[in-house]
PDBQT receptor file of N, H, CA, C and O in Angstrom, charges set to zero:
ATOM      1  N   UNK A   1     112.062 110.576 133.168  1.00  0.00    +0.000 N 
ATOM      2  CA  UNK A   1     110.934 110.855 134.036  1.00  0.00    +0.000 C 
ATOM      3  C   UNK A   1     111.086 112.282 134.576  1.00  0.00    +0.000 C 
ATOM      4  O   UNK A   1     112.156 112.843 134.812  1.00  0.00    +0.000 OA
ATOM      5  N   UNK A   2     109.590 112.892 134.770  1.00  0.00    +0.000 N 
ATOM      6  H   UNK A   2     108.721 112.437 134.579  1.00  0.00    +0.000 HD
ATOM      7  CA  UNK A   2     110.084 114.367 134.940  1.00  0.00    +0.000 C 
ATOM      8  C   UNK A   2     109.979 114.532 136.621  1.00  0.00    +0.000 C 
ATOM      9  O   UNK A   2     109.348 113.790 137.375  1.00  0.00    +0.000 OA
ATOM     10  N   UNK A   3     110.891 115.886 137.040  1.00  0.00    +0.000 N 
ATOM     11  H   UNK A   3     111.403 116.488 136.428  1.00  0.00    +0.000 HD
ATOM     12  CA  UNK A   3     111.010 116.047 138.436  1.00  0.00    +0.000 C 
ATOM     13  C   UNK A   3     109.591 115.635 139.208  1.00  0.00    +0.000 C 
ATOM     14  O   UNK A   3     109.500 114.733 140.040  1.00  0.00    +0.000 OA
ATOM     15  N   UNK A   4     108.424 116.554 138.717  1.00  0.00    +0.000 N 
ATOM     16  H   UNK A   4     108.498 117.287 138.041  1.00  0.00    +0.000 HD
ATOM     17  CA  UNK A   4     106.731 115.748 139.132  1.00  0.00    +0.000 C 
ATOM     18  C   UNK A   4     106.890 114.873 139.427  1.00  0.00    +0.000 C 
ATOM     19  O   UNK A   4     106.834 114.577 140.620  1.00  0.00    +0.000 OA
ATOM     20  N   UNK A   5     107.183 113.971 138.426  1.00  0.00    +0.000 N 
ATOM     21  H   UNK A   5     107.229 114.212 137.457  1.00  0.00    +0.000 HD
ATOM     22  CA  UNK A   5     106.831 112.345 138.744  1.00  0.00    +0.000 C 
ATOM     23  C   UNK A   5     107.526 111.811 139.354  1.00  0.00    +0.000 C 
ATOM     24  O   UNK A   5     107.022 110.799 139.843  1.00  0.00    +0.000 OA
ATOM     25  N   UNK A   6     108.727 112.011 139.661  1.00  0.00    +0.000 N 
ATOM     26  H   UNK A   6     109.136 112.833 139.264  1.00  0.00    +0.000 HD
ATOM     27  CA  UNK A   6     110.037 111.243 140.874  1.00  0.00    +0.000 C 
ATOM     28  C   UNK A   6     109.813 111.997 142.235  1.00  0.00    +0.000 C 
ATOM     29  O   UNK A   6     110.091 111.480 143.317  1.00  0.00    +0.000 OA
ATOM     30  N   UNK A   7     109.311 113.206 142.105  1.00  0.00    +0.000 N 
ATOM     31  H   UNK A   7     109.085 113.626 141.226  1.00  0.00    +0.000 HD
ATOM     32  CA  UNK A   7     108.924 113.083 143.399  1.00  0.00    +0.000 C 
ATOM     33  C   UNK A   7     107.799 112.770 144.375  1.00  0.00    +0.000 C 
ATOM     34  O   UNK A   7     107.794 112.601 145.594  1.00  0.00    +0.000 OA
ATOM     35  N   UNK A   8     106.727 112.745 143.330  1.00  0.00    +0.000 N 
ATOM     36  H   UNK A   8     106.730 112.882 142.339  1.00  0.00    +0.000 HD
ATOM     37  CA  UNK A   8     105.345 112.518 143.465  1.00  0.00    +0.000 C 
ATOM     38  C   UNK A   8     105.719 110.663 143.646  1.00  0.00    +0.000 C 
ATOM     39  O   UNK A   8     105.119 110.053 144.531  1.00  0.00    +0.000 OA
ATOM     40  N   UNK A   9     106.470 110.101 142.972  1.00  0.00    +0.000 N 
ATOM     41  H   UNK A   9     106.958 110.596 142.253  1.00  0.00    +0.000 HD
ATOM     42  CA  UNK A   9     106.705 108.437 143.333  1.00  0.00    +0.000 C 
ATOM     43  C   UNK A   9     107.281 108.692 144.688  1.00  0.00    +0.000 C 
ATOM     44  O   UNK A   9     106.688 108.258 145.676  1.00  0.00    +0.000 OA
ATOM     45  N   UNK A  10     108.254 109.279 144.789  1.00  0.00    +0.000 N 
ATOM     46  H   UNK A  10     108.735 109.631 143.986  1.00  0.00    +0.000 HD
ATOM     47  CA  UNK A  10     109.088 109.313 145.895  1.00  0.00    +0.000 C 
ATOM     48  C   UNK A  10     107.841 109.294 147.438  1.00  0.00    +0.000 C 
ATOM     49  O   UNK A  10     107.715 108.391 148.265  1.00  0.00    +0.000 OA
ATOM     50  N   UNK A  11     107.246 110.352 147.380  1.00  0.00    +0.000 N 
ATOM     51  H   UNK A  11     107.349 111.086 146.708  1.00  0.00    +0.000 HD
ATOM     52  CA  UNK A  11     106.066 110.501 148.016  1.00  0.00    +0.000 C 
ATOM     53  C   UNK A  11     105.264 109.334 148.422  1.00  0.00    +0.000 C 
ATOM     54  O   UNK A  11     105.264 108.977 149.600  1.00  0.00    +0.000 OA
ATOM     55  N   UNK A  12     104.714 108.838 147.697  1.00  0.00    +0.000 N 
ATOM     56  H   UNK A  12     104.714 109.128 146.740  1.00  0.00    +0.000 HD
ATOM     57  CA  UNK A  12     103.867 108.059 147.723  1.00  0.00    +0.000 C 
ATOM     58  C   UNK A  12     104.444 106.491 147.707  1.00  0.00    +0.000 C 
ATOM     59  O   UNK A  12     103.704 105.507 147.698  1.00  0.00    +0.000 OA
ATOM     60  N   UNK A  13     105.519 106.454 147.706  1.00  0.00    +0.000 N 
ATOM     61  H   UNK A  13     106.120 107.253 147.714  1.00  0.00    +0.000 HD
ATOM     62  CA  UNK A  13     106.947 104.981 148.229  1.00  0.00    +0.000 C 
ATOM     63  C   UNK A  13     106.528 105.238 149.930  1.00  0.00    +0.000 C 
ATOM     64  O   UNK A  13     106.169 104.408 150.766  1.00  0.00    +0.000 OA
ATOM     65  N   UNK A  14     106.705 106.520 150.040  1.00  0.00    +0.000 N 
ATOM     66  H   UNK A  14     106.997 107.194 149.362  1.00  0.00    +0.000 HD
ATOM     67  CA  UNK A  14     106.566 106.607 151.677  1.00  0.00    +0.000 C 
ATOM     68  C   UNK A  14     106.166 107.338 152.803  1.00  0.00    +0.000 C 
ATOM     69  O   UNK A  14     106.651 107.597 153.905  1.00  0.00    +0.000 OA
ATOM     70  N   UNK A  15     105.000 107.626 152.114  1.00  0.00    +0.000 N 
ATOM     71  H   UNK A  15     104.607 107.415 151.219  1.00  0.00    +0.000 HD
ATOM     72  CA  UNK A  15     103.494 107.836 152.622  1.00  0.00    +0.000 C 
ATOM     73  C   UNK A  15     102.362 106.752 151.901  1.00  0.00    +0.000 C 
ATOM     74  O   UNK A  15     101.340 106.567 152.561  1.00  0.00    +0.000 OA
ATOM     75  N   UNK A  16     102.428 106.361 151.195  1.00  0.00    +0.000 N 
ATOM     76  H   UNK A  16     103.259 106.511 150.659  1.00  0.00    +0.000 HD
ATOM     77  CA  UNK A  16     101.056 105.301 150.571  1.00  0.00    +0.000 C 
ATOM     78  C   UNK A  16     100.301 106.505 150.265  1.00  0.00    +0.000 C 
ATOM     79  O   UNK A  16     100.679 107.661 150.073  1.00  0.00    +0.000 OA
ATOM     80  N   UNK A  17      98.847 105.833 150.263  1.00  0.00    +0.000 N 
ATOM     81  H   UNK A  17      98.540 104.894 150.419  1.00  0.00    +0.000 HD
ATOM     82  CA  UNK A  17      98.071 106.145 149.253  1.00  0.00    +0.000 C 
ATOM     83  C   UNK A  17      96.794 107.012 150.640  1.00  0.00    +0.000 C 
ATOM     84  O   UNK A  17      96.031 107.921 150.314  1.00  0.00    +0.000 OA
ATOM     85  N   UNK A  18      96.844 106.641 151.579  1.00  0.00    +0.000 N 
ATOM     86  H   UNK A  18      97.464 105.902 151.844  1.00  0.00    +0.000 HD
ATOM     87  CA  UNK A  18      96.117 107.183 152.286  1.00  0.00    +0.000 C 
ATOM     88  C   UNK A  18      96.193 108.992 152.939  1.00  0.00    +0.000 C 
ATOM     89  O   UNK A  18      95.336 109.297 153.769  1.00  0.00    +0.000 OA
ATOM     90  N   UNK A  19      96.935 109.764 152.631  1.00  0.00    +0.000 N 
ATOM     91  H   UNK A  19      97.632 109.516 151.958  1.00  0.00    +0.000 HD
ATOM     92  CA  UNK A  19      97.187 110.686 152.336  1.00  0.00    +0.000 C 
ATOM     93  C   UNK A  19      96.829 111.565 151.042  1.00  0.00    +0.000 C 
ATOM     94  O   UNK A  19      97.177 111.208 149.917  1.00  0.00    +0.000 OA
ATOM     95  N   UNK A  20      96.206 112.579 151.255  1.00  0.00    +0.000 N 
ATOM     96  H   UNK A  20      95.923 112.869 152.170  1.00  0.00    +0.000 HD
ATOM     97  CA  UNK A  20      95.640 113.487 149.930  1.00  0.00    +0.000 C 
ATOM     98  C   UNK A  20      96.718 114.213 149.455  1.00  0.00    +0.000 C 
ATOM     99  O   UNK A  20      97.462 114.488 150.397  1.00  0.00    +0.000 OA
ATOM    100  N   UNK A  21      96.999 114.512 148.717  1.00  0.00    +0.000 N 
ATOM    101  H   UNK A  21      96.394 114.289 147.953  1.00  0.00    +0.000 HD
ATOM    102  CA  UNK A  21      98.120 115.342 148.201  1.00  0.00    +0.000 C 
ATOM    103  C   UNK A  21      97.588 116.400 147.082  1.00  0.00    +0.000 C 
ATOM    104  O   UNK A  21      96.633 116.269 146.317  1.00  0.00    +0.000 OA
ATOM    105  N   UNK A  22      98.179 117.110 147.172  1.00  0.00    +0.000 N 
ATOM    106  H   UNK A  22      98.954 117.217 147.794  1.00  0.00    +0.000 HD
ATOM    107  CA  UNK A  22      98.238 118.182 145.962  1.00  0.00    +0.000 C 
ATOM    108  C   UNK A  22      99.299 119.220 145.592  1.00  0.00    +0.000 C 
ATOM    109  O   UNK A  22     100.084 119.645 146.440  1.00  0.00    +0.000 OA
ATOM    110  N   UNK A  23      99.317 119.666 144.187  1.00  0.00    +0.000 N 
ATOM    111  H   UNK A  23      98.680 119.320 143.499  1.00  0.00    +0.000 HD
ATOM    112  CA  UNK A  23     100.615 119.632 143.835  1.00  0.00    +0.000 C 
ATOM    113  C   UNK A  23     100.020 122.084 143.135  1.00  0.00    +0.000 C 
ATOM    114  O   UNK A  23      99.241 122.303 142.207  1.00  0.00    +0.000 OA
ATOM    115  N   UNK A  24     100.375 122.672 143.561  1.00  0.00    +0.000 N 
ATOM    116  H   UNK A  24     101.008 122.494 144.314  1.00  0.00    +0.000 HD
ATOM    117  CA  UNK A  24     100.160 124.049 143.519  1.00  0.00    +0.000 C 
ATOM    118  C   UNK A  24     100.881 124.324 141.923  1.00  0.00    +0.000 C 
ATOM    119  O   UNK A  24     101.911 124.994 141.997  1.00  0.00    +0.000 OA
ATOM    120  N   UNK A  25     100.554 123.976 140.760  1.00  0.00    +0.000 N 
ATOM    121  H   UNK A  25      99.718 123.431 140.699  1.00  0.00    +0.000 HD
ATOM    122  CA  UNK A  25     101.416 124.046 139.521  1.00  0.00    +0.000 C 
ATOM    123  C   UNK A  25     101.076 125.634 139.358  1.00  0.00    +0.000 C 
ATOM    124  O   UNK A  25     101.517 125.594 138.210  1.00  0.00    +0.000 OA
ATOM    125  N   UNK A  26     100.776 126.669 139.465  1.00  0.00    +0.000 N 
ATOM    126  H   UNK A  26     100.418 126.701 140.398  1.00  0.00    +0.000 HD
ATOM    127  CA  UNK A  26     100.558 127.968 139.062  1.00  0.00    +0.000 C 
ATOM    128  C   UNK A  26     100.661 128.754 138.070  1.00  0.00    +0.000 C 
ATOM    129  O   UNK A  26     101.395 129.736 137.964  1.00  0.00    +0.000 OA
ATOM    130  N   UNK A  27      99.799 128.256 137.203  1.00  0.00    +0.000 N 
ATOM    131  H   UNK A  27      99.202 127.458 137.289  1.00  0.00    +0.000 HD
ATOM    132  CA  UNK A  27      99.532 128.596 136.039  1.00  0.00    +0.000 C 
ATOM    133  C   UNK A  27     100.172 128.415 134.800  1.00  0.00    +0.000 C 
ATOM    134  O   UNK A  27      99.761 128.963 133.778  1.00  0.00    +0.000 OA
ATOM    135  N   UNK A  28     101.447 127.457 134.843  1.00  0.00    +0.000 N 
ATOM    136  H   UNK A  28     101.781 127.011 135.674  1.00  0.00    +0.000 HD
ATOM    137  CA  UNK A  28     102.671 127.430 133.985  1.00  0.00    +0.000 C 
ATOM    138  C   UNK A  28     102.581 126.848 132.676  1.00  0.00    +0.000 C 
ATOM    139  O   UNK A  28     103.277 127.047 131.681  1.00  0.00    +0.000 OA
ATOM    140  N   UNK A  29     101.064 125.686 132.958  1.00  0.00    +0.000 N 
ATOM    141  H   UNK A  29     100.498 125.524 133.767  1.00  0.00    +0.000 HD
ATOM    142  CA  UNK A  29     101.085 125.169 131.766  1.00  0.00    +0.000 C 
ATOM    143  C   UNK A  29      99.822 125.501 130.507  1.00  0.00    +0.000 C 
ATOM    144  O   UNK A  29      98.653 125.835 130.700  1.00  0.00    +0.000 OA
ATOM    145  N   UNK A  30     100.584 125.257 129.115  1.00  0.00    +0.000 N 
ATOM    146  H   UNK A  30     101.534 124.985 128.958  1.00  0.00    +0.000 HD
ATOM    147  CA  UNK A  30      99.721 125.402 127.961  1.00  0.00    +0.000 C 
ATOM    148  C   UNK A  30      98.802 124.634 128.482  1.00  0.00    +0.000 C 
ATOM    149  O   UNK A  30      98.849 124.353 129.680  1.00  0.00    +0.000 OA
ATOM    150  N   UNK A  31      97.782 124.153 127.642  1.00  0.00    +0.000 N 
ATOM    151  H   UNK A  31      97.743 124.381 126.669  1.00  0.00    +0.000 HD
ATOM    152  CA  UNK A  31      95.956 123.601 128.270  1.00  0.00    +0.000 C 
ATOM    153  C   UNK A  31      96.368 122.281 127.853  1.00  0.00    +0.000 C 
ATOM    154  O   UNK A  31      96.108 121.234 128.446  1.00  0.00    +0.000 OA
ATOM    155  N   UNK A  32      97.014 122.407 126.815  1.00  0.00    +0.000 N 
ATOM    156  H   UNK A  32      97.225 123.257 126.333  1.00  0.00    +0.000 HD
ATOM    157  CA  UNK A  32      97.433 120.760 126.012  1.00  0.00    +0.000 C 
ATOM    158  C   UNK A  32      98.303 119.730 126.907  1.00  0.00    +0.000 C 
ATOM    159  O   UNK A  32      98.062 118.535 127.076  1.00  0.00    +0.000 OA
ATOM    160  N   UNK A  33      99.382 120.492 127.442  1.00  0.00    +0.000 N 
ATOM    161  H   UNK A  33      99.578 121.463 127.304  1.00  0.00    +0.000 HD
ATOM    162  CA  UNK A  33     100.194 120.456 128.453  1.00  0.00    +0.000 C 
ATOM    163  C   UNK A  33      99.618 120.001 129.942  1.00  0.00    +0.000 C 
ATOM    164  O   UNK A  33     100.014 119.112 130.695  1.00  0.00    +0.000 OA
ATOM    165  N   UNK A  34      98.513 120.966 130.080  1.00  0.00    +0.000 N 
ATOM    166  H   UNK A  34      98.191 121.689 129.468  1.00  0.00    +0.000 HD
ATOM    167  CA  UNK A  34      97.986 120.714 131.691  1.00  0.00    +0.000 C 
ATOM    168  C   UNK A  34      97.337 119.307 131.362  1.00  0.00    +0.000 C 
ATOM    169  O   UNK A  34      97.818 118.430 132.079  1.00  0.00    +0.000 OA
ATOM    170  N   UNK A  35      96.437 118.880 130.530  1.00  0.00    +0.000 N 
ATOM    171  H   UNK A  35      96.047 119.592 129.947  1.00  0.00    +0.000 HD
ATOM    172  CA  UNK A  35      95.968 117.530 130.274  1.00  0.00    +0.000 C 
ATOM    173  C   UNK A  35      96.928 116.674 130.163  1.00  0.00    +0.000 C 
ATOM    174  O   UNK A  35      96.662 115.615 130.732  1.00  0.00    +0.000 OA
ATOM    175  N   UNK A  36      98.122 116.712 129.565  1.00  0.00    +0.000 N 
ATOM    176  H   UNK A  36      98.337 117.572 129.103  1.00  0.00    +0.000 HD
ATOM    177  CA  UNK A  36      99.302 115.369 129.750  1.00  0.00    +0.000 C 
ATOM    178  C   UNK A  36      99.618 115.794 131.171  1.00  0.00    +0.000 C 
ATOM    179  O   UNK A  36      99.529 114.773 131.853  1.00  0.00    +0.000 OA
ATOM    180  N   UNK A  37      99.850 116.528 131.712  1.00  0.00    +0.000 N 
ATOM    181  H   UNK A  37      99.922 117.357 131.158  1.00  0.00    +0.000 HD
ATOM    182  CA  UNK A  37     100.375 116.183 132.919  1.00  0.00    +0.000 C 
ATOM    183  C   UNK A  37      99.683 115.677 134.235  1.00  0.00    +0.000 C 
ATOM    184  O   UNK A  37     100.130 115.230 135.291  1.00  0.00    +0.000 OA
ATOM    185  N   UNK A  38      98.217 115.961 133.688  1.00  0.00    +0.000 N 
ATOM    186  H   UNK A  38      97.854 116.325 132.831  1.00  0.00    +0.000 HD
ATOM    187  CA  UNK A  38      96.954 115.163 134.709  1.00  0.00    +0.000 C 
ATOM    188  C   UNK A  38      96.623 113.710 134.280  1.00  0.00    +0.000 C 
ATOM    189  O   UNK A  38      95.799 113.001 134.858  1.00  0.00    +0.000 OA
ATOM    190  N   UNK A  39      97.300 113.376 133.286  1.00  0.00    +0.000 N 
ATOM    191  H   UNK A  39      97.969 113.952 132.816  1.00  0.00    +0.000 HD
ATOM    192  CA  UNK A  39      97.437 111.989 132.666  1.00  0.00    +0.000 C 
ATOM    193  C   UNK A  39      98.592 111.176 133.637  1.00  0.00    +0.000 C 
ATOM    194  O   UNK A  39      98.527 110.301 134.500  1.00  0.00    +0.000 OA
ATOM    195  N   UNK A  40      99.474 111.819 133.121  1.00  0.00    +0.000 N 
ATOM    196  H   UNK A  40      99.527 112.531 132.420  1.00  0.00    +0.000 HD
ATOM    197  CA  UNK A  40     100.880 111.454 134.117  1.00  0.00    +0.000 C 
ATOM    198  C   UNK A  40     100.516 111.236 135.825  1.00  0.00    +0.000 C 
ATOM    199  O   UNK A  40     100.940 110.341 136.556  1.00  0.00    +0.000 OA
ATOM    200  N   UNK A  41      99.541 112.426 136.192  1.00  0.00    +0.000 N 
ATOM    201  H   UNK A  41      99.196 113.153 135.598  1.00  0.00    +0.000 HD
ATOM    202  CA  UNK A  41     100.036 112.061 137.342  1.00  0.00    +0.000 C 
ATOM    203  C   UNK A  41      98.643 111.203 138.135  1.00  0.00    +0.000 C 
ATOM    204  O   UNK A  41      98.420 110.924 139.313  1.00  0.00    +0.000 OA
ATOM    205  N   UNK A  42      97.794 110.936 136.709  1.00  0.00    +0.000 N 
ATOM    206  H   UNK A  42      97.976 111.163 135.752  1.00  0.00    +0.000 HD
ATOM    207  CA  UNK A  42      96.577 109.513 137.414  1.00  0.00    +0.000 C 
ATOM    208  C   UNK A  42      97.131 108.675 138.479  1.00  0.00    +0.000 C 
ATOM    209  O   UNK A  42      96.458 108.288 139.433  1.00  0.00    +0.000 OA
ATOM    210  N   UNK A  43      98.479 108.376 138.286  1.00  0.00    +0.000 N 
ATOM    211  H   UNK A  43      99.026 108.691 137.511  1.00  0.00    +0.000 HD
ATOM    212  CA  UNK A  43      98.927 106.872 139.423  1.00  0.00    +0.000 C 
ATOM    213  C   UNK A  43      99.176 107.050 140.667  1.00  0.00    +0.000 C 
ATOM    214  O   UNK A  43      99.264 106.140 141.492  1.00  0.00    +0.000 OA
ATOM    215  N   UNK A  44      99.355 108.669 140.975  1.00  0.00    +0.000 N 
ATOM    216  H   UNK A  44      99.284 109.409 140.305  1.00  0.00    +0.000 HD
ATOM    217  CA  UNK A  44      99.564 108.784 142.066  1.00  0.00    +0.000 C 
ATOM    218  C   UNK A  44      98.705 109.839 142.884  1.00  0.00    +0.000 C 
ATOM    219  O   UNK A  44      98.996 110.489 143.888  1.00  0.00    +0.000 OA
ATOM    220  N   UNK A  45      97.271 109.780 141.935  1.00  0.00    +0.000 N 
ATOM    221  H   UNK A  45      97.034 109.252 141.120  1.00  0.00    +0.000 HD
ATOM    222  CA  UNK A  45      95.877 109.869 142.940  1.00  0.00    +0.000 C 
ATOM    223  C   UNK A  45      96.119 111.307 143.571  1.00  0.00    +0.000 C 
ATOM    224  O   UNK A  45      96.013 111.342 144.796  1.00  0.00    +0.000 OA
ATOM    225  N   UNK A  46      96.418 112.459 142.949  1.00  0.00    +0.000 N 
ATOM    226  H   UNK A  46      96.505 112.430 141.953  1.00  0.00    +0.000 HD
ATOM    227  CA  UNK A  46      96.346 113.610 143.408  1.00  0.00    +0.000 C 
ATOM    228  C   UNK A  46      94.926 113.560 143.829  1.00  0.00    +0.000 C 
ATOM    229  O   UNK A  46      93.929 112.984 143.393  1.00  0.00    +0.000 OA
ATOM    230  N   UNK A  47      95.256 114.648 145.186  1.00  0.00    +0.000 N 
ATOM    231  H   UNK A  47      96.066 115.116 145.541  1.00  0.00    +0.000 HD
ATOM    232  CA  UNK A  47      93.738 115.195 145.740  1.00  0.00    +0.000 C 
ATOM    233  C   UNK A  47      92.918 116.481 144.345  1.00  0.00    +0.000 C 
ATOM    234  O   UNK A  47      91.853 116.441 143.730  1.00  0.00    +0.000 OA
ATOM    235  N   UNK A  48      93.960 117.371 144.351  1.00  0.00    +0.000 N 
ATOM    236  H   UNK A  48      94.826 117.403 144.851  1.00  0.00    +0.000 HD
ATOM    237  CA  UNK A  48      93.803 118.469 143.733  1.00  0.00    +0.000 C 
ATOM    238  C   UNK A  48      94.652 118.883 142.669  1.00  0.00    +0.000 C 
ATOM    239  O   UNK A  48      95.552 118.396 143.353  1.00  0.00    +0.000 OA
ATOM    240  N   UNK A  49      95.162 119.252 141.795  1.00  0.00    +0.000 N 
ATOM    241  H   UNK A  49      94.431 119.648 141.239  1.00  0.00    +0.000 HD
ATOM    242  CA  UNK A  49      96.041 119.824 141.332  1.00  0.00    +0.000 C 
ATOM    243  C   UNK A  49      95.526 121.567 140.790  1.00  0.00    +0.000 C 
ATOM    244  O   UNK A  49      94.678 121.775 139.923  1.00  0.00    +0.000 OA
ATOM    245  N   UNK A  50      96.261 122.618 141.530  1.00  0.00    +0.000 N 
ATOM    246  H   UNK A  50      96.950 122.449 142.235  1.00  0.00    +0.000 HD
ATOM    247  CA  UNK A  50      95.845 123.550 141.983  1.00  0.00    +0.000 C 
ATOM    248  C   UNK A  50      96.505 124.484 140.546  1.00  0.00    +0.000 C 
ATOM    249  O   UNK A  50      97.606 124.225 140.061  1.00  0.00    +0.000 OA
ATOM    250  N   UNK A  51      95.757 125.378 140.120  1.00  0.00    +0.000 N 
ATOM    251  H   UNK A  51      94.862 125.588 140.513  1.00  0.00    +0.000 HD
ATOM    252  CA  UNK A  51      96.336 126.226 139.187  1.00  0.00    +0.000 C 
ATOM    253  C   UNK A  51      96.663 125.552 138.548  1.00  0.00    +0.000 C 
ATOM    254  O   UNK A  51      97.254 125.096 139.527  1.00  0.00    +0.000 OA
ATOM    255  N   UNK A  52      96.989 124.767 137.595  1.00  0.00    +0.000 N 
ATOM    256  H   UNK A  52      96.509 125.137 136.799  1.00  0.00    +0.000 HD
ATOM    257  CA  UNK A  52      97.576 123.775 136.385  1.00  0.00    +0.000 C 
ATOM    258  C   UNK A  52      97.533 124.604 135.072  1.00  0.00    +0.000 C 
ATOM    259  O   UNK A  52      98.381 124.403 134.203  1.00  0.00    +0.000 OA
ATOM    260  N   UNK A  53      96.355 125.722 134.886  1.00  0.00    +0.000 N 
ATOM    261  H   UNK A  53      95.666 125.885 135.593  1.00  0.00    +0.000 HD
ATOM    262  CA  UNK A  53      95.826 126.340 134.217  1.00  0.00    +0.000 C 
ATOM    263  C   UNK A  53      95.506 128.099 134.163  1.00  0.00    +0.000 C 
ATOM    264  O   UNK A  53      94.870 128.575 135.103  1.00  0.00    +0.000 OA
ATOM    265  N   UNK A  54      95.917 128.904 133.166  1.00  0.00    +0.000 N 
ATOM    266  H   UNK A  54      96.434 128.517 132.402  1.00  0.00    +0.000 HD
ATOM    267  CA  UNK A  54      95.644 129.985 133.562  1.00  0.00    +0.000 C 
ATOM    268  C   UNK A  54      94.036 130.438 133.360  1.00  0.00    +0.000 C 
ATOM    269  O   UNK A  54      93.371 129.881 132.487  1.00  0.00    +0.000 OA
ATOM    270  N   UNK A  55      93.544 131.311 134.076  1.00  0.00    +0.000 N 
ATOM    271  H   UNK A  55      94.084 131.764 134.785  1.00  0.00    +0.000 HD
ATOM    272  CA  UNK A  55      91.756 131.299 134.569  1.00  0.00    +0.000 C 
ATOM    273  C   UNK A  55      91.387 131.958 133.121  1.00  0.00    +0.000 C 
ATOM    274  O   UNK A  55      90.324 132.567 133.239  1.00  0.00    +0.000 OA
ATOM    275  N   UNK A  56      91.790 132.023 132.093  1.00  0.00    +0.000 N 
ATOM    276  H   UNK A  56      92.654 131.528 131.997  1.00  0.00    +0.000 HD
ATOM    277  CA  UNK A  56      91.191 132.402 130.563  1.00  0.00    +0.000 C 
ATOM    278  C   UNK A  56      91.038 131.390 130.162  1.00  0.00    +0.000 C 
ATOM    279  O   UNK A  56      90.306 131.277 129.178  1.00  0.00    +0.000 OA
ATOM    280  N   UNK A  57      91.697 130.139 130.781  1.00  0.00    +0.000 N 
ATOM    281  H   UNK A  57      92.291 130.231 131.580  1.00  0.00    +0.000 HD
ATOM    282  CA  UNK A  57      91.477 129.087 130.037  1.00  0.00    +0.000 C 
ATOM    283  C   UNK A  57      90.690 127.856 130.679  1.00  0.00    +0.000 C 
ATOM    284  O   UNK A  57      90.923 126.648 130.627  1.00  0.00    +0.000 OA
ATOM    285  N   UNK A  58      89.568 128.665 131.370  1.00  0.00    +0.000 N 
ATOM    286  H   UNK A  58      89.379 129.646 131.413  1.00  0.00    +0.000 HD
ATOM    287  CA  UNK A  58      88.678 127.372 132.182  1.00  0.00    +0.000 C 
ATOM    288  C   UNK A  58      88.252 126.304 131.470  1.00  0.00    +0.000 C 
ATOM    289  O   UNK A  58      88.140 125.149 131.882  1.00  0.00    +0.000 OA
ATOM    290  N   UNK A  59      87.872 126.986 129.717  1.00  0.00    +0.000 N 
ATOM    291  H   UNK A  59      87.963 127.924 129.383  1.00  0.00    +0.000 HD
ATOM    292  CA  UNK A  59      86.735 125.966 129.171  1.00  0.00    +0.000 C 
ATOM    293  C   UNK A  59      87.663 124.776 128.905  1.00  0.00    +0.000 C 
ATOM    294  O   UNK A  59      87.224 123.919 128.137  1.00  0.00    +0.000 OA
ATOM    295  N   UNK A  60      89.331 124.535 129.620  1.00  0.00    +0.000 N 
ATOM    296  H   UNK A  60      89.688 125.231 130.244  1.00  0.00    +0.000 HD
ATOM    297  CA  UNK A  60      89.678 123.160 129.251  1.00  0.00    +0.000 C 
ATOM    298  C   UNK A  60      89.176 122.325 130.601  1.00  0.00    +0.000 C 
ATOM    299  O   UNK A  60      88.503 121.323 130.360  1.00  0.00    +0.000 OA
ATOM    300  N   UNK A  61      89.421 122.617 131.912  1.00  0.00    +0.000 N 
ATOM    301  H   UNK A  61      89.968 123.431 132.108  1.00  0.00    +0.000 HD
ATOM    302  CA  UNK A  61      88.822 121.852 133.042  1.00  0.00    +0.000 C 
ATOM    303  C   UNK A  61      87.991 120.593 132.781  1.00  0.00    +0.000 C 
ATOM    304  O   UNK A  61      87.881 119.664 133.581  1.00  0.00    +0.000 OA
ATOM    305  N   UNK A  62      87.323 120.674 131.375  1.00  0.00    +0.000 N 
ATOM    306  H   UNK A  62      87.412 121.429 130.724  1.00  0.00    +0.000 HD
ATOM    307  CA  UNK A  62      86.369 119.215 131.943  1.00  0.00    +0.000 C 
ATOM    308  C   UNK A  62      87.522 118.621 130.779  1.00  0.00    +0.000 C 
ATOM    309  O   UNK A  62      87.369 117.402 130.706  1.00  0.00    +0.000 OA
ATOM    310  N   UNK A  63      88.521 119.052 129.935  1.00  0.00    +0.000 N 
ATOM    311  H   UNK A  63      88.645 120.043 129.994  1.00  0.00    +0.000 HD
ATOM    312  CA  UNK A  63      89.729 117.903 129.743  1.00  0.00    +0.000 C 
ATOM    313  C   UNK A  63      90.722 117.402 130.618  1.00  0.00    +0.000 C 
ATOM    314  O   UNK A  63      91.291 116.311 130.643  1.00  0.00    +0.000 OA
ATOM    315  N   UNK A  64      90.830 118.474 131.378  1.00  0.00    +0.000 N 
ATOM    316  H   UNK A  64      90.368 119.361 131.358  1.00  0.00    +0.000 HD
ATOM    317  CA  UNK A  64      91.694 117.745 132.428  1.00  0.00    +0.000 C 
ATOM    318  C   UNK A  64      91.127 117.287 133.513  1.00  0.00    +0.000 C 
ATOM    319  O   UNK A  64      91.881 116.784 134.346  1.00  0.00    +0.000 OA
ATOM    320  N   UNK A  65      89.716 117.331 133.791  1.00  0.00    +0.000 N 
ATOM    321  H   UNK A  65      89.103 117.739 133.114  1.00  0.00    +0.000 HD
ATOM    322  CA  UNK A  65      88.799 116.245 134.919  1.00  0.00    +0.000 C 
ATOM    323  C   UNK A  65      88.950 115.028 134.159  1.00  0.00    +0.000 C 
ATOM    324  O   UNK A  65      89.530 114.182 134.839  1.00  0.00    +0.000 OA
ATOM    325  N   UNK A  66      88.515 114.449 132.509  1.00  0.00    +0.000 N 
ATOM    326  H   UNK A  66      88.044 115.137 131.957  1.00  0.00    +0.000 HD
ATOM    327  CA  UNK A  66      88.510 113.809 132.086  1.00  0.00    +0.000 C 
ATOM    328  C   UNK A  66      89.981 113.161 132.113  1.00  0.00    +0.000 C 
ATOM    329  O   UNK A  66      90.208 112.119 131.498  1.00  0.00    +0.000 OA
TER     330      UNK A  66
């Protein structure tokens, strides 16, 4: 399991679900990449996930909304 996801569980063990969260990824990931990792982190109901993507690569956004 990757650091994201153990701490994003960790998080949300103890805060719940009523809290918005968001996670500032800054630009690090390939587009293919930013979509698995907005997959991954469906369970734990991010508010936002901020930068995931570098801004040349908007036209993926409606894959990773999807």
């Amino acid at each position: 399991m990757s650091s994201n996801l153990l701490l994003f569980e960790h998080v949300r063990c103890k805060l719940g679900f009523d809290n918005e969260l968001m996670h500032d990824v800054r630009e690090r990931l390939h587009p293919t990449d930013a979509v698995g990792f907005a997959k991954d982190m469906e369970e734990f109901k991010l508010f936002f996930p901020e930068d995931v993507i570098a801004p040349e690569d908007n036209d993926w956004f409606r894959n990773i909304r999807q």
